[in-house]
gemmi code that builds the backbone of each chain (N, CA, C; Angstrom):
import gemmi

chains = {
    "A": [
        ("UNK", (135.914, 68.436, -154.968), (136.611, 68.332, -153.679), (136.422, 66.921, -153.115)),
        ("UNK", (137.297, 66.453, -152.850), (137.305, 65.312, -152.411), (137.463, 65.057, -150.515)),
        ("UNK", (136.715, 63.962, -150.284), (136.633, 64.213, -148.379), (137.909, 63.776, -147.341)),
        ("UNK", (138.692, 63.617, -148.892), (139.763, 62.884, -147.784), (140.867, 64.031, -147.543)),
        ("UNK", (140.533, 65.389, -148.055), (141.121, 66.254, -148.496), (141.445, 67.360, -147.338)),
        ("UNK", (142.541, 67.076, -146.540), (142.565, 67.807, -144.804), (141.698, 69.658, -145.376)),
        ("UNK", (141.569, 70.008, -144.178), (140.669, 71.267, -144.019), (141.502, 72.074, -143.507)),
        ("UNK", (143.111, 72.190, -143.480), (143.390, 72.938, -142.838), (143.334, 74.156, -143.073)),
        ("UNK", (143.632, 75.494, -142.213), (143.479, 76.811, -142.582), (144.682, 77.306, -143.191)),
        ("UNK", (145.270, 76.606, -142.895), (146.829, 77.087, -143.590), (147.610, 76.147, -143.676)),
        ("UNK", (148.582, 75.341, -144.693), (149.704, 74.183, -144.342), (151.245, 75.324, -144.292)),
        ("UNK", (151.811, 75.505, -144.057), (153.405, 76.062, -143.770), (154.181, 75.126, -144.637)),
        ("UNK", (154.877, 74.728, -145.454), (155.901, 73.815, -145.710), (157.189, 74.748, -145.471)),
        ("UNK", (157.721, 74.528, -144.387), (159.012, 75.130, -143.329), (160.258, 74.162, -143.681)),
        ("UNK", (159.992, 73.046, -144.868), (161.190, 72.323, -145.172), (162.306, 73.207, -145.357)),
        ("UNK", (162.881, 72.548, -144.852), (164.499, 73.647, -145.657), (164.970, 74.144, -144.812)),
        ("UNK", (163.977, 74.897, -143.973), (163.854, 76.427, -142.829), (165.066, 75.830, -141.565)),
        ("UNK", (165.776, 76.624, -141.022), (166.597, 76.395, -140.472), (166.193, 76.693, -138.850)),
        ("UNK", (166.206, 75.678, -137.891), (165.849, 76.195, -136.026), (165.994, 78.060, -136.158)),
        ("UNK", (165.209, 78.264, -135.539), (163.836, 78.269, -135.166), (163.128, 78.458, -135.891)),
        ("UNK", (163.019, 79.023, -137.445), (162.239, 79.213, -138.320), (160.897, 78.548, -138.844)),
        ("UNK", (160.561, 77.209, -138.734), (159.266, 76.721, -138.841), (158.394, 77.144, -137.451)),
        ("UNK", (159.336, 76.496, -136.262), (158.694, 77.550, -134.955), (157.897, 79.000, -135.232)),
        ("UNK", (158.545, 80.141, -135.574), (158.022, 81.608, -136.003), (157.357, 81.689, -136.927)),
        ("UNK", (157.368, 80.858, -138.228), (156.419, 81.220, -138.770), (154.835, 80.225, -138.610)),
        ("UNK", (155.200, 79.041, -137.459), (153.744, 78.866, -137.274), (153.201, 79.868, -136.303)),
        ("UNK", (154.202, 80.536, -135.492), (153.969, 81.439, -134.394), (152.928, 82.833, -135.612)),
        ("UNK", (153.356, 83.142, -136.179), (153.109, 84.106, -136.726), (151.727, 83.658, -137.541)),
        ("UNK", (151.925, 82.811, -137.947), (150.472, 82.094, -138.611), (149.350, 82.345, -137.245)),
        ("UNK", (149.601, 81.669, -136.179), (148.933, 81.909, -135.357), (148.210, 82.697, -134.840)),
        ("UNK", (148.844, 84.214, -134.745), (148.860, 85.144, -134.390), (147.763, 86.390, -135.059)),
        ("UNK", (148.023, 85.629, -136.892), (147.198, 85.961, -137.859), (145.892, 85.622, -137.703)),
        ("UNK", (145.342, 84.819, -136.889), (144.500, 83.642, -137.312), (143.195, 83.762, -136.067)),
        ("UNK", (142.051, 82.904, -136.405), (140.985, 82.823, -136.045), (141.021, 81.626, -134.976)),
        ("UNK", (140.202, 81.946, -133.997), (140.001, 80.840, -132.495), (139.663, 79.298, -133.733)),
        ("UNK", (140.223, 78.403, -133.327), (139.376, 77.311, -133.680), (140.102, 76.818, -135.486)),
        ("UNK", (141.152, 77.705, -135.824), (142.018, 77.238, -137.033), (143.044, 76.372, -137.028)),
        ("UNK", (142.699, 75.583, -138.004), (143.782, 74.664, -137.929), (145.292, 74.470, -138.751)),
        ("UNK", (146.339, 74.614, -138.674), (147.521, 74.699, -139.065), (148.372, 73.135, -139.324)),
        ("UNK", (148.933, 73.544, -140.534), (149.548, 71.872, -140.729), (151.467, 72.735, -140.935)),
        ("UNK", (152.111, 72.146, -140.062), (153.221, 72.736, -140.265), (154.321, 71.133, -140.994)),
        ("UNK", (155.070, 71.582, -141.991), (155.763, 70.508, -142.077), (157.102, 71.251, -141.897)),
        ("UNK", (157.924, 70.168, -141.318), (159.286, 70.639, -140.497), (160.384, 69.758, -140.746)),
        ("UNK", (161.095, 69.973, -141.763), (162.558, 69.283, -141.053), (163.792, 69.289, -140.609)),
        ("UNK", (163.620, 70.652, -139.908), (164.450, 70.972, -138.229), (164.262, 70.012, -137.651)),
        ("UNK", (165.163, 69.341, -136.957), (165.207, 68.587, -135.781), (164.457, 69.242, -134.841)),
        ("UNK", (164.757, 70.597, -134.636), (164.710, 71.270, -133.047), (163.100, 71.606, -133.104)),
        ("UNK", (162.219, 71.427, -134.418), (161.353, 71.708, -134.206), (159.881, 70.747, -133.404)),
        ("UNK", (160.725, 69.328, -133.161), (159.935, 68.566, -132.705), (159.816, 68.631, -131.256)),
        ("UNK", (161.035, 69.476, -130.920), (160.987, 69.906, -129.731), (160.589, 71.166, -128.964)),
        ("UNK", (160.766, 71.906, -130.121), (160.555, 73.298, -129.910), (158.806, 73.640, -130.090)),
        ("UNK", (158.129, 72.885, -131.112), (156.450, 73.112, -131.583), (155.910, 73.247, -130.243)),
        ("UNK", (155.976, 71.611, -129.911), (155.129, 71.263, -128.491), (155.388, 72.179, -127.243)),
        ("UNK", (156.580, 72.449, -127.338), (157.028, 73.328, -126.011), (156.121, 74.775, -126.238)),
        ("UNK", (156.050, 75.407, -127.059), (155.593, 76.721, -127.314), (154.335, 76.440, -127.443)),
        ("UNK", (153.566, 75.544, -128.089), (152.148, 75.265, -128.013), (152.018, 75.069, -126.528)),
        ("UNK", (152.567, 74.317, -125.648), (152.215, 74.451, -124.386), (152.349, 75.754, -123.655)),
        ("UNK", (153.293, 76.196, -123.612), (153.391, 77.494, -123.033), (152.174, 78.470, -123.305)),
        ("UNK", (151.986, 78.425, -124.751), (150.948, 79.394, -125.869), (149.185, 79.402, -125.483)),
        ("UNK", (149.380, 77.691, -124.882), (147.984, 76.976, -124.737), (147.223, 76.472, -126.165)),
        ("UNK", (147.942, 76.455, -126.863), (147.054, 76.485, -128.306), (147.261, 74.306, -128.082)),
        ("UNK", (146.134, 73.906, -129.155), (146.311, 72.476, -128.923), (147.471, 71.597, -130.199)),
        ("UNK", (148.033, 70.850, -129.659), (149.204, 70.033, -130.358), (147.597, 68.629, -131.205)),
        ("UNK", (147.568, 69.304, -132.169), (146.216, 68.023, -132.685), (147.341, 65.783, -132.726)),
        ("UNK", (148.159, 66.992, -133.290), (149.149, 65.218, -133.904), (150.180, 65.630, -134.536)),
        ("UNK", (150.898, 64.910, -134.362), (152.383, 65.003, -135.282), (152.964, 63.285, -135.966)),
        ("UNK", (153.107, 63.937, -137.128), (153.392, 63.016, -137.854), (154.573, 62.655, -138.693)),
        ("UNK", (155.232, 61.677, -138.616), (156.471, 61.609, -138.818), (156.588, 61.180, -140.283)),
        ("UNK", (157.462, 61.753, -141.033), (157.567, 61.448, -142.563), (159.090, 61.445, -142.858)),
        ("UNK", (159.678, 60.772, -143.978), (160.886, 60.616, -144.179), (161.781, 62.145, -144.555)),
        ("UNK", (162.498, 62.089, -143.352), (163.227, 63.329, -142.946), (162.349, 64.752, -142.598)),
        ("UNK", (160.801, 64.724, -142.191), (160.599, 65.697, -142.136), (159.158, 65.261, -140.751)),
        ("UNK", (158.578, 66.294, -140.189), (157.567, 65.588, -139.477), (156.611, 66.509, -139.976)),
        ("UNK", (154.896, 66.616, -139.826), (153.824, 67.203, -139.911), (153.490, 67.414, -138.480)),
        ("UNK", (153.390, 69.113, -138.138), (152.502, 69.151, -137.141), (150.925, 69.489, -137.230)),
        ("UNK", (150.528, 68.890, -136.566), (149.082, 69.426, -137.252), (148.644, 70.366, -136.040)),
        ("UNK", (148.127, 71.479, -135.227), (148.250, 72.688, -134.301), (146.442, 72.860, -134.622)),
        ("UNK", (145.675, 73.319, -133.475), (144.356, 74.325, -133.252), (144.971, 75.192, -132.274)),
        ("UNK", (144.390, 76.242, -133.276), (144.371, 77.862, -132.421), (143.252, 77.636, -131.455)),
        ("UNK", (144.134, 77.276, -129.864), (142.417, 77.379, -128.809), (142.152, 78.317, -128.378)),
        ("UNK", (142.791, 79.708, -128.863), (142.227, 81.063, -127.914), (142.442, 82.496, -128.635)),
    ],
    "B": [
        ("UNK", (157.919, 85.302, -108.730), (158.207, 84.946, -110.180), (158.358, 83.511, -110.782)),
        ("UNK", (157.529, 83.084, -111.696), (158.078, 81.764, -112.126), (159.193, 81.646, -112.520)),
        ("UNK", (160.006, 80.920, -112.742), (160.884, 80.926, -113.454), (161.526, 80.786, -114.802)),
        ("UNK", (160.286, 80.233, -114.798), (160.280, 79.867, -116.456), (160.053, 81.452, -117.269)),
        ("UNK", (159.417, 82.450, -116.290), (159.110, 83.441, -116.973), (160.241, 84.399, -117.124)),
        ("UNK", (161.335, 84.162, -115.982), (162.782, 84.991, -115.631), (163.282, 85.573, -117.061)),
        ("UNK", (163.280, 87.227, -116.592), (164.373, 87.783, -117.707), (165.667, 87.266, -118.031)),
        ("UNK", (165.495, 86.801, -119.673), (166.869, 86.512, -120.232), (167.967, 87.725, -120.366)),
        ("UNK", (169.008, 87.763, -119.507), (169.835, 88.842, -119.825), (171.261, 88.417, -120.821)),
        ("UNK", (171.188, 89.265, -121.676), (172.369, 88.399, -122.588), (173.290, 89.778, -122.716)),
        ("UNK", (174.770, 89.442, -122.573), (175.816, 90.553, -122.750), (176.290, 90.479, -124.233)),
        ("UNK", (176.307, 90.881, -124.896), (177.074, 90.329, -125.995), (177.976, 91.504, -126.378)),
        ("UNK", (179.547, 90.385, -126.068), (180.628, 91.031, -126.462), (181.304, 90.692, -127.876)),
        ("UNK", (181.006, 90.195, -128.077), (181.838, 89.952, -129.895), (180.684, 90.529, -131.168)),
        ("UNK", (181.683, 90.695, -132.044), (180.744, 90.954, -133.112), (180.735, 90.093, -134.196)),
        ("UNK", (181.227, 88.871, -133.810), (181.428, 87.905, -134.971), (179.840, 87.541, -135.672)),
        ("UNK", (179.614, 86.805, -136.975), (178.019, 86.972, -137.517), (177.673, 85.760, -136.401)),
        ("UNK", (178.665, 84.540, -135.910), (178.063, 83.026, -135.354), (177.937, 83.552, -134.152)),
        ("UNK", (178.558, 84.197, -133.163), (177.934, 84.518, -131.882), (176.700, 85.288, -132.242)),
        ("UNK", (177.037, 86.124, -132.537), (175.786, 87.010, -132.316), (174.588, 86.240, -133.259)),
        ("UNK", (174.260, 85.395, -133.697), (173.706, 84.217, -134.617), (173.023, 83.773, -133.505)),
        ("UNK", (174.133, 82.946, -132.468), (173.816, 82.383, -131.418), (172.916, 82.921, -130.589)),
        ("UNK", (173.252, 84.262, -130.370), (172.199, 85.135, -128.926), (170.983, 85.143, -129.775)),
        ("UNK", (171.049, 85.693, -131.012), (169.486, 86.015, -131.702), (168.852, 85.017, -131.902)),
        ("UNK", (169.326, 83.466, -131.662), (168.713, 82.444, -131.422), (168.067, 82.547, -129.998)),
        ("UNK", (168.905, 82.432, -128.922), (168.442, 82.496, -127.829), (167.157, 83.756, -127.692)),
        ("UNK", (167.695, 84.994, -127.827), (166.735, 86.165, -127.729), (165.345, 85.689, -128.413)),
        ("UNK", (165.460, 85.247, -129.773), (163.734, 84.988, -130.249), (162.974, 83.716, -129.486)),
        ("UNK", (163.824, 82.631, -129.274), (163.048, 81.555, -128.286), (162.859, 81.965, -127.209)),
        ("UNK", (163.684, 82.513, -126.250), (163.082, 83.764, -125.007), (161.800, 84.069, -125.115)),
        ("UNK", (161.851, 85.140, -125.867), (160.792, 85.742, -126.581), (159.785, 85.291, -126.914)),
        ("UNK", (159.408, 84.417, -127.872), (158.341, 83.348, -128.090), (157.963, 82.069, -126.598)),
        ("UNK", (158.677, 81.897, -125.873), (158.451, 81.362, -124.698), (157.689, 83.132, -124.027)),
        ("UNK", (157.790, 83.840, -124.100), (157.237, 84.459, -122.959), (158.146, 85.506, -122.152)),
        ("UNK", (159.223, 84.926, -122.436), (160.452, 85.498, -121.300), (160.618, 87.187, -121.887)),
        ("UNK", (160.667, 87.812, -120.727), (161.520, 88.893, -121.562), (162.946, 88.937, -121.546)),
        ("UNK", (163.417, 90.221, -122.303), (164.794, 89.985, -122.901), (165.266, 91.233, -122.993)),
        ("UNK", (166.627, 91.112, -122.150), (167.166, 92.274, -121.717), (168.902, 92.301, -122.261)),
        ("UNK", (168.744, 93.243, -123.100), (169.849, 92.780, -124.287), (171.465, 94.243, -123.948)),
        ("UNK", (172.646, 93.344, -123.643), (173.152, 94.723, -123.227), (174.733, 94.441, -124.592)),
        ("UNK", (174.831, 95.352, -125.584), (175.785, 95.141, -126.159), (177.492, 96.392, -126.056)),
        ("UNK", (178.595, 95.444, -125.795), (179.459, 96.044, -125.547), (180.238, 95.640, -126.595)),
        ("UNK", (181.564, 96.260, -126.638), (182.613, 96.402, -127.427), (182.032, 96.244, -128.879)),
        ("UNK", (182.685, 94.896, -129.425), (182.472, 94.715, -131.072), (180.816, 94.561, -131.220)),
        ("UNK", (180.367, 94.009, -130.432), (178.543, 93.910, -130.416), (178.546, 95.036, -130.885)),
        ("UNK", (178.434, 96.586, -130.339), (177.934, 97.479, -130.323), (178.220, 98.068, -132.072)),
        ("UNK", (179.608, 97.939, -132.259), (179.828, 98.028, -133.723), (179.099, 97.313, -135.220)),
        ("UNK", (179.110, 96.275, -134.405), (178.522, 95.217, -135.693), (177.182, 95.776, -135.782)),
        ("UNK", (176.564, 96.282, -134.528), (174.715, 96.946, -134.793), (175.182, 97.910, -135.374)),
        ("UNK", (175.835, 98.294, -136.211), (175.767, 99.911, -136.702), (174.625, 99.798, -138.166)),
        ("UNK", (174.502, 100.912, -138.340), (173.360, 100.863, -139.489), (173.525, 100.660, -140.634)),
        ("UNK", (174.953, 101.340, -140.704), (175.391, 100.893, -142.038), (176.151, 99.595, -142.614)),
        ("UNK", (176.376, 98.682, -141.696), (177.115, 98.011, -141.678), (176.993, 96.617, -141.124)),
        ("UNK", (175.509, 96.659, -140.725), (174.787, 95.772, -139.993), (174.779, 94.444, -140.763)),
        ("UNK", (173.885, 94.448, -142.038), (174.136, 93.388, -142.522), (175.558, 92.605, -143.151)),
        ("UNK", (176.992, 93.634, -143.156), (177.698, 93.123, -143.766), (178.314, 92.086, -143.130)),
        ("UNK", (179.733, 91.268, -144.209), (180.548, 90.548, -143.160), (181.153, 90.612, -142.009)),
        ("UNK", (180.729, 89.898, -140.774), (180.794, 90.001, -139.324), (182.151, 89.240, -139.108)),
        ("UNK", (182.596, 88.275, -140.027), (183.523, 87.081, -139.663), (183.168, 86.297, -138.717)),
        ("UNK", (183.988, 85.331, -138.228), (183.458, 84.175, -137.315), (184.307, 84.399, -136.567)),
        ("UNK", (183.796, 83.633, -135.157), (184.843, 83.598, -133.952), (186.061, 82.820, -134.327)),
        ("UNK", (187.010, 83.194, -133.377), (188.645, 82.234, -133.767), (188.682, 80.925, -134.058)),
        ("UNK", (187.678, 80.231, -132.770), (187.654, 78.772, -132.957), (187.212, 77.776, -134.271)),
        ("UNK", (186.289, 78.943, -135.233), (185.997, 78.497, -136.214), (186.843, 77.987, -136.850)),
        ("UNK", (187.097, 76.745, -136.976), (187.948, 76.182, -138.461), (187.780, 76.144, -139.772)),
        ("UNK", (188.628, 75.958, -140.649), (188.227, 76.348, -141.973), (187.429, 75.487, -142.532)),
        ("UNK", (187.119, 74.428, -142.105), (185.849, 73.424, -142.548), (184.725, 74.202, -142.332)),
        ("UNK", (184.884, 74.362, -140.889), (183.601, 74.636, -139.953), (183.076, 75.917, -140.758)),
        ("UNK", (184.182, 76.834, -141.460), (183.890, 78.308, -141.672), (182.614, 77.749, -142.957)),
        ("UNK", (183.430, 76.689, -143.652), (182.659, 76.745, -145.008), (181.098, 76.171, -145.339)),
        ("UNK", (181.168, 75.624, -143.544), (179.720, 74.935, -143.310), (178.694, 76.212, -142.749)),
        ("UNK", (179.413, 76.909, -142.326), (178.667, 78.011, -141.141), (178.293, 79.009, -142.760)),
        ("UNK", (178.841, 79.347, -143.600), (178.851, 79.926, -144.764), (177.436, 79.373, -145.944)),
        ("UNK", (177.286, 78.299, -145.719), (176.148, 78.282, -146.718), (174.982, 77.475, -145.907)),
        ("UNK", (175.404, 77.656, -144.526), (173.671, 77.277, -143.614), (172.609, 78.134, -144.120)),
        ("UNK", (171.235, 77.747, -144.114), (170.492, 78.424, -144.676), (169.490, 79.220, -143.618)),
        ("UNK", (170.089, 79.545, -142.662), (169.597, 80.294, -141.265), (168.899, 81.650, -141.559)),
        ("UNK", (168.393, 82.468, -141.097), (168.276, 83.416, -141.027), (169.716, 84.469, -140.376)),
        ("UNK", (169.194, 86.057, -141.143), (170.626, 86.791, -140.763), (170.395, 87.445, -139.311)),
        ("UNK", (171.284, 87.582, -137.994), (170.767, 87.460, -137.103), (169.687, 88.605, -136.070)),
        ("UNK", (170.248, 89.703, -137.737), (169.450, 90.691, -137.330), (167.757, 91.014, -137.772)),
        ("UNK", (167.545, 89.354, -138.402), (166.332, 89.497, -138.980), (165.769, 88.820, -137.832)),
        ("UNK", (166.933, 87.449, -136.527), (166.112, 87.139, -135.565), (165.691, 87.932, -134.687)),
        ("UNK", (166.752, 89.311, -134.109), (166.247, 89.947, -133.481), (165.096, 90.531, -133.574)),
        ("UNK", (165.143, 90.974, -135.148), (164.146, 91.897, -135.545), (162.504, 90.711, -135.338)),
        ("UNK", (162.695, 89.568, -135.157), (161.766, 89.169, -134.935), (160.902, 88.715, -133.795)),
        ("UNK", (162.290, 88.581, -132.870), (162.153, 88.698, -131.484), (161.669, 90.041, -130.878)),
        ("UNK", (162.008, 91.156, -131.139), (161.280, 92.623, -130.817), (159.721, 91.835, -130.968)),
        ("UNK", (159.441, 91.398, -132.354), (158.358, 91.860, -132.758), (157.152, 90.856, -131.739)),
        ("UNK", (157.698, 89.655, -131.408), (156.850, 88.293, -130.472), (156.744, 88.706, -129.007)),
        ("UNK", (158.067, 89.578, -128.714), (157.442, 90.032, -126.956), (158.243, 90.766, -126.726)),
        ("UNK", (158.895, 90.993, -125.098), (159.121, 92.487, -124.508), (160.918, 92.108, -124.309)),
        ("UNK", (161.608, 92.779, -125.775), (162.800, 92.588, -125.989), (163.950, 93.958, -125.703)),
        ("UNK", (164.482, 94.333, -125.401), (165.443, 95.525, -125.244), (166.957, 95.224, -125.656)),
        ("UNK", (167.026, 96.289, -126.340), (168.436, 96.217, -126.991), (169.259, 97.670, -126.513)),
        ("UNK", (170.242, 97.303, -125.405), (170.988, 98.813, -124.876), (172.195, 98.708, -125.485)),
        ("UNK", (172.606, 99.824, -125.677), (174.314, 99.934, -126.317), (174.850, 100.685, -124.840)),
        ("UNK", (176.272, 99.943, -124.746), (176.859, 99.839, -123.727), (177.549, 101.511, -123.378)),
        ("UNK", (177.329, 102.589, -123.028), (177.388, 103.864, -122.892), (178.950, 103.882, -122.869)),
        ("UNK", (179.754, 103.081, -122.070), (181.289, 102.941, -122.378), (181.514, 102.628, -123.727)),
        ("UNK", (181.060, 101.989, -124.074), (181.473, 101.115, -125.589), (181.189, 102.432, -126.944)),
        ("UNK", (180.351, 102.574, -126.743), (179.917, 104.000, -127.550), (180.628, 105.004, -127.366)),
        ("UNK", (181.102, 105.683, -126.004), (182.113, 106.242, -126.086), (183.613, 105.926, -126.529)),
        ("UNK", (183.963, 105.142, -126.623), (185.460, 104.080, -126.936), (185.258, 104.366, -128.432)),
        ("UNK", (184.003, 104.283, -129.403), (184.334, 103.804, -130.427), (183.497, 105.315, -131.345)),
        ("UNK", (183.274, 106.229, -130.524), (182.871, 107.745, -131.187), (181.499, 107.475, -131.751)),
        ("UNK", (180.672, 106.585, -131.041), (178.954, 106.107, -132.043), (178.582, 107.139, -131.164)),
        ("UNK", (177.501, 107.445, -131.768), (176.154, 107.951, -131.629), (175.190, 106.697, -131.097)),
        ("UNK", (173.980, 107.247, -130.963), (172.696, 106.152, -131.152), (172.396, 106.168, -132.266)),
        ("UNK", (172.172, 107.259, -133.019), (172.292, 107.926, -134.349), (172.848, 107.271, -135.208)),
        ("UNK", (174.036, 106.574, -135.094), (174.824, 105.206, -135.831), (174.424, 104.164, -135.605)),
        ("UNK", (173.329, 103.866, -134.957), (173.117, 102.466, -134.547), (171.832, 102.094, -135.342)),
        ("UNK", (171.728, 100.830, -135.585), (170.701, 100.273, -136.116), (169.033, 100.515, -135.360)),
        ("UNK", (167.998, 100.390, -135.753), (167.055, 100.995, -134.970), (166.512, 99.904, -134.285)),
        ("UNK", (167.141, 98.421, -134.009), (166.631, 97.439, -132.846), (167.487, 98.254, -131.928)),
        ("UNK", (168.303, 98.868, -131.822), (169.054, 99.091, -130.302), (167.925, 100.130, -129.986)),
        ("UNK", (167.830, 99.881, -128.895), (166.798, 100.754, -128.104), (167.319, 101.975, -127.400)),
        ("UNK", (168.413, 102.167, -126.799), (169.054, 103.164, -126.320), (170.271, 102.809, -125.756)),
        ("UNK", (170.954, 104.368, -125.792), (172.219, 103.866, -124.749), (172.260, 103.948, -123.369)),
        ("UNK", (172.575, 102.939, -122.802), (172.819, 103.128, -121.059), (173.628, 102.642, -120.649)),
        ("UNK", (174.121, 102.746, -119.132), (175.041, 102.317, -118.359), (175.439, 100.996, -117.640)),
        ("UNK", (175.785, 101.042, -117.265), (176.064, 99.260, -116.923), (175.341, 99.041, -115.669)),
        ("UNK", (174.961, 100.098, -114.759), (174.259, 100.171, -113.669), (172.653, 99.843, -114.086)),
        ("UNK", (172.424, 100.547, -114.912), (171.051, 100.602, -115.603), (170.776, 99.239, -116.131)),
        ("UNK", (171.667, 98.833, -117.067), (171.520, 97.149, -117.038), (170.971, 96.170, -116.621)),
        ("UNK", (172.138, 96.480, -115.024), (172.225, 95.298, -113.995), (170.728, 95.365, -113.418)),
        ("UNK", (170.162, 97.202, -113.081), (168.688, 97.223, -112.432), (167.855, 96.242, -113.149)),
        ("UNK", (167.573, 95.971, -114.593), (166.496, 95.367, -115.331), (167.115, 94.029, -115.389)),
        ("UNK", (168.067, 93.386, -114.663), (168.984, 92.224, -115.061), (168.756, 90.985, -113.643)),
        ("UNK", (168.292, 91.576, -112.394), (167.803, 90.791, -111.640), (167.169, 89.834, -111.093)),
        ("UNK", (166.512, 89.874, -112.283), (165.270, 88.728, -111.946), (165.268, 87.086, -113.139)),
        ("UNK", (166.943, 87.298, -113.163), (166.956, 85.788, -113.715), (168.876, 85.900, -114.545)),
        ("UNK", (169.275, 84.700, -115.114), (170.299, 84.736, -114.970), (171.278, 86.149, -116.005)),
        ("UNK", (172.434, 85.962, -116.416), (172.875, 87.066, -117.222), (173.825, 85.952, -117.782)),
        ("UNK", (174.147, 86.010, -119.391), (174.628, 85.127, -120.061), (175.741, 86.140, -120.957)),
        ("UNK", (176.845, 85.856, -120.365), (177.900, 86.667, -121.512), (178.073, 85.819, -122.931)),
        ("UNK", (178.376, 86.480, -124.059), (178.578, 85.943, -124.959), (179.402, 86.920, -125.865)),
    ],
}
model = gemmi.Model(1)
for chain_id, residues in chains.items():
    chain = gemmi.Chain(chain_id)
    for i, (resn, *xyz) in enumerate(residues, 1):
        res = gemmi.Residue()
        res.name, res.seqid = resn, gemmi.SeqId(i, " ")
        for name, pos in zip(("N", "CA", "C"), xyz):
            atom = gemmi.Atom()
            atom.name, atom.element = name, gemmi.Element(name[0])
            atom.pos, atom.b_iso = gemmi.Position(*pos), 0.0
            res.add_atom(atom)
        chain.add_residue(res)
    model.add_chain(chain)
structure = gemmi.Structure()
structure.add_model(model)
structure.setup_entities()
């Protein structure tokens, strides 16, 4: 194992997935999941760069970073509750 | 009431697959925001939920053009009864069949797909429809 190697609890690759679909299934990942897990969603919906943050706020869960990649972005998400 | 929390009320009158595409968009982001969702289907709506017939071809609304048809045809969306079905499942969603409309067209509830929640009246509706806007479609 190497250290440069993210820890997440789950990555989603939601490429392809059509609005709202990367949305629901990080929702649902979530939902599955333990206080304090971390989620890597990759997305390339447009609507999802808008739609993640909005529902993580509403949700309260934390927006760690988002990262932008050619045609697609990484969200990276902690379950805070 | 906040507002942000206001019941989404959605009418849906067509049974085309892109409208009703459209509401089950709206209904699951509702839903996943928090909102509840107060779902009232009349005329062709009420048909297209039938059980047997639910997933088949819905056709598109008029305005669709034949470009537009062939783009709307191989989007890779979900079918819109898998959004509903997913919207039930994220928060507090209701699906009524329009008690006129059911009578007009000889359904049962019994014919209906099992997201419709029951049949009621248009009065009954409007009671759970108050507390935020109502969106025909």
């Amino acid at each position: 194992m190497t250290l440069t190697a993210p820890a997440f609890t789950k990555s989603i690759d939601a490429r392809g997935m059509a609005c709202p679909g990367p949305l629901l299934a990080l929702i649902g990942a979530i939902r599955q999941g333990q206080v304090g897990d971390e989620y890597e969603v990759i997305s390339s919906d447009a609507g999802s760069r808008t739609d993640i943050p909005a529902w993580l706020a509403k949700a309260k869960h934390e927006l760690v970073a988002v990262v932008e990649g050619d045609g697609f972005a990484r969200f990276i998400v902690r379950k805070a509750h | 009431m906040d507002d942000l929390d206001a019941t989404l009320s959605l009418v849906l009158f067509s049974g085309t697959d892109d409208r009703l595409s459209a509401a089950a968009v709206l209904a699951v982001g509702a839903a996943a925001m928090g909102r509840p969702v107060n779902v009232f289907l009349q005329y062709y709506a009420v048909d297209a939920f039938r059980a047997d017939r639910i997933v088949a071809d819905h056709g598109l609304a008029p305005e669709a053009t034949a470009a537009q048809r062939a783009i709307v045809a191989t989007h890779p969306g979900q079918h819109w009864s898998e959004l509903f079905r997913q919207a039930k499942d994220l928060g507090d969603v209701r699906v009524h069949a329009c008690a006129l409309s059911m009578e007009m067209f000889g359904l049962k509830q019994g014919d209906l797909d099992p997201l419709v929640d029951d049949v009621e009246g248009v009065a009954a509706f409007m009671s759970d429809a108050t507390a935020g806007p109502i969106t025909f479609i």
